[in-house]
C-alpha positions in Angstrom: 50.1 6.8 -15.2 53.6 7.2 -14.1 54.7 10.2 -12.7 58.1 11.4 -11.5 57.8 14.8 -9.6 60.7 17.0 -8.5 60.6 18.2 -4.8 60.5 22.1 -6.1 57.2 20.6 -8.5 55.6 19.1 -5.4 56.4 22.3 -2.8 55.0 24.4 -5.7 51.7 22.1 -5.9 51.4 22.1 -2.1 51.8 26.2 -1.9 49.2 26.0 -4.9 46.9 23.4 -2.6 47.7 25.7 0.6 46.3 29.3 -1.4 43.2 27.5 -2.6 42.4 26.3 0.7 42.9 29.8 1.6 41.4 31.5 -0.5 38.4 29.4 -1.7 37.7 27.6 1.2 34.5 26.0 0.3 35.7 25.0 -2.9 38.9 23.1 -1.2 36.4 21.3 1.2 34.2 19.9 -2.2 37.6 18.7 -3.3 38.6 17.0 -0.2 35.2 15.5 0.1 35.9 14.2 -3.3 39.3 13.5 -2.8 38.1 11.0 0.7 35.2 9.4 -1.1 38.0 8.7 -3.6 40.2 6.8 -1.4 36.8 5.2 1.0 35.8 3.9 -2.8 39.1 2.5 -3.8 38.9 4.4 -6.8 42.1 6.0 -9.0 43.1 9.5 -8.1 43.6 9.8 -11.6 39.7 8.7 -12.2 39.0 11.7 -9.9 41.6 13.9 -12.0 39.9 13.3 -15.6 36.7 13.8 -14.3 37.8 17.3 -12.7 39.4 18.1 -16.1 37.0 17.0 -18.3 39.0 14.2 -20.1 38.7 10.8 -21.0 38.5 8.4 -18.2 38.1 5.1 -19.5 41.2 3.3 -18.5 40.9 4.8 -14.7 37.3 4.0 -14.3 36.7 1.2 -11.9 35.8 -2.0 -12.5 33.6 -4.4 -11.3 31.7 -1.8 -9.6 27.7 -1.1 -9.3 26.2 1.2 -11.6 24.9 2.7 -8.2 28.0 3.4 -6.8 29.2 5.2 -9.8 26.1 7.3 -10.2 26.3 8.0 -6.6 29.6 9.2 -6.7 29.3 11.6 -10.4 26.3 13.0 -8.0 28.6 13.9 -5.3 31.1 15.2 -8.2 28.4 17.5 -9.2 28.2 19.5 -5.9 31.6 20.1 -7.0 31.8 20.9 -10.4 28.9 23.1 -10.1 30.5 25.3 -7.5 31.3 29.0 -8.7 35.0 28.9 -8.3 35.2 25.6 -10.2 37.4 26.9 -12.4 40.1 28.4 -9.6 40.4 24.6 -9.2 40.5 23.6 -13.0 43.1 25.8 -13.2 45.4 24.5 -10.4 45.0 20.9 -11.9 45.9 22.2 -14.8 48.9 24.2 -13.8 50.1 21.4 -11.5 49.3 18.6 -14.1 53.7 17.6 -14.0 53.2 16.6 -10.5 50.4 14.1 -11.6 46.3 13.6 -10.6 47.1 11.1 -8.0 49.7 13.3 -6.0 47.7 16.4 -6.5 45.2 14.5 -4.4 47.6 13.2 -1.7 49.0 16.3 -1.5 45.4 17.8 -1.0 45.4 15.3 1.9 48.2 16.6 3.9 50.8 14.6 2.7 54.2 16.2 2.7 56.1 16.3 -0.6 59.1 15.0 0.5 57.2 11.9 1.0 55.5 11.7 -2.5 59.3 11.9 -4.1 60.5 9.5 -6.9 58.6 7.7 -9.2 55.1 6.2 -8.4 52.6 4.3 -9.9 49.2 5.7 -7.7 46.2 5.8 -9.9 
């Protein structure tokens, strides 16, 4: 997916990233944990994304990789879906869907928006 993000979108999503690590801080570890397991698998950020949202994620989901990779990583999804402020979460994917999956992740990572400006094509 191609996404083209306006500095103001990606300062917004990083404020939004910045309050939920404030303010649910064990929740924004479960997605940083997700997010790095991400990125060690070589996975899409936007295979992460649908899985969060709960949409399709056929066209992101890896290929040519072990059936006990992916198990092992939905497991590791689990711990955080199933956390009680899941939804704080949904809700700032959701809100911040303009800015795309994949930056939404980077951004998670510390990556400064200026840097994540103009067109990309990160899955």
């Amino acid at each position: 997916m191609i996404t083209l993000s306006s500095i103001d979108e990606l300062k917004t999503t990083k404020e939004t990233l910045e309050k939920l690590k404030f303010e649910y801080p064990n929740l924004f570890e479960k997605l940083l944990y997700m997010v790095n397991l991400t990125r060690a698998f070589q996975f899409k950020y936007h295979f992460l994304g649908c899985l969060i949202m709960d949409e399709d994620p056929s066209q992101y989901t890896p290929k040519f990789v072990e059936d006990s990779v992916l198990k092992l990583y939905k497991k590791e999804l689990k711990n955080l879906l199933n956390d009680p402020n899941f939804q704080e979460l949904k809700r700032t994917f959701s809100e911040n869907k303009n800015t795309g999956y994949s930056k939404i992740s980077l951004l998670a990572l510390d990556m400064k928006p200026e840097s994540l400006l103009g067109s990309s094509s990160i899955k």
